[in-house]
Each structure stands twice: as structure tokens, then as C-alpha cells.
N, C-alpha and C positions, 0 to 999 in steps of 0.2 A: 544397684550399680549398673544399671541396663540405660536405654535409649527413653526409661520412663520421668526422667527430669526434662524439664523444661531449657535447663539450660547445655546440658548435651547436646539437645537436638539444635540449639540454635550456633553451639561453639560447630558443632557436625558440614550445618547449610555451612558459615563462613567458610570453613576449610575449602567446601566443594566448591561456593561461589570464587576463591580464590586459586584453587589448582585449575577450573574448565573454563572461567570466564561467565557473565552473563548470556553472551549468546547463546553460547554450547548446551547450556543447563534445561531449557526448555524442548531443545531438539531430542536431549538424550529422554526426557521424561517420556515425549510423545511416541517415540521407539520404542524404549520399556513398555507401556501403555499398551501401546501395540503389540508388542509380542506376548504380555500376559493374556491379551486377547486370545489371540490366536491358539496358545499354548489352551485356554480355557474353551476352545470352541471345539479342538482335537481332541481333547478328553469329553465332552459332551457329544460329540458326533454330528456335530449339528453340521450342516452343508453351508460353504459359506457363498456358493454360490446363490442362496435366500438370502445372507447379509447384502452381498453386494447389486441385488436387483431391486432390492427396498432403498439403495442408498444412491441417491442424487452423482450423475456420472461427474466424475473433477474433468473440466481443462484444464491444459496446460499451456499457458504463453510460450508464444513462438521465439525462438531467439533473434534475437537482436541482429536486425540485418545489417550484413558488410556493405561499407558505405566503399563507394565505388572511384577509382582516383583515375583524373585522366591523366593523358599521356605523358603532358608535360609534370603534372606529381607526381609521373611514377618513376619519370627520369631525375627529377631533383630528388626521390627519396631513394634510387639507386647508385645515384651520386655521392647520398650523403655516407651509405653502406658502404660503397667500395672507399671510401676515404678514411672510411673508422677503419679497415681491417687492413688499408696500405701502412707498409712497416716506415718506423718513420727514422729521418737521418740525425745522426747525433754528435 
């Protein structure tokens, strides 16, 4: 009466697939994943400053640069601002 049927575990995924989403599901694995590491390197004693010199450094993409408005868009999109928050007559 345990998780050793085939179809528990599959009524189990739908559920998860259904409460976190697709996306979510594989973000969470890779965390769990990670931190079972972790938890298993602290109990090993192993320095994980050896993991991370044997492992290829990640970039990170730069964020997405602010595209720049000239003066006259910045007067029609100031325009349009003060016109949404002016109260209007009724």
C-alpha cells in the first residue's frame, strides 16, 4: 500500500504536474538535486571548493539593456502619464 505500484506513482506525478505546473517541476528537481548534494558533501567532508575548480565556470547573460527614449518620447510618454492620473469631470 506504499509508492511500490506503478500506478500511485503515476496518479502521485499528475497531482504534482497539476498543483506546480510544467515549468515549476523541473526547477524544483534541480534545487532538491542540489541540495541532496550538498547535504551529502557536508556529511562526507569533502571541500567543495575541489567540486567547484574541476567544474567549468557558468556565465551569466547580461540583462537586457534599457533602450533609450528621446526627448520628444519622453515628453509624449509623460503626457500620456499625467493624463491617466488627471481626475476626470463627470
Amino acid at each position: 500500500m506504499g509508492l511500490d505500484n506503478p500506478v500511485h506513482i503515476l496518479l502521485l506525478l499528475i497531482v504534482l504536474l497539476l498543483v506546480f505546473g510544467a515549468r515549476r517541476l523541473p526547477e524544483m528537481g534541480r534545487s532538491l538535486g542540489e541540495g541532496m548534494r550538498g547535504f551529502k558533501e557536508s556529511l562526507s567532508g569533502e571541500s567543495s571548493r575541489a567540486s567547484l575548480a574541476a567544474a567549468p565556470a557558468q556565465t551569466t547573460e547580461p540583462a537586457p539593456a534599457t533602450i533609450a527614449l528621446s526627448v520628444s518620447e519622453q515628453r509624449v510618454a509623460g503626457d500620456a502619464a499625467t493624463h491617466a492620473n488627471a481626475p476626470t469631470a463627470a
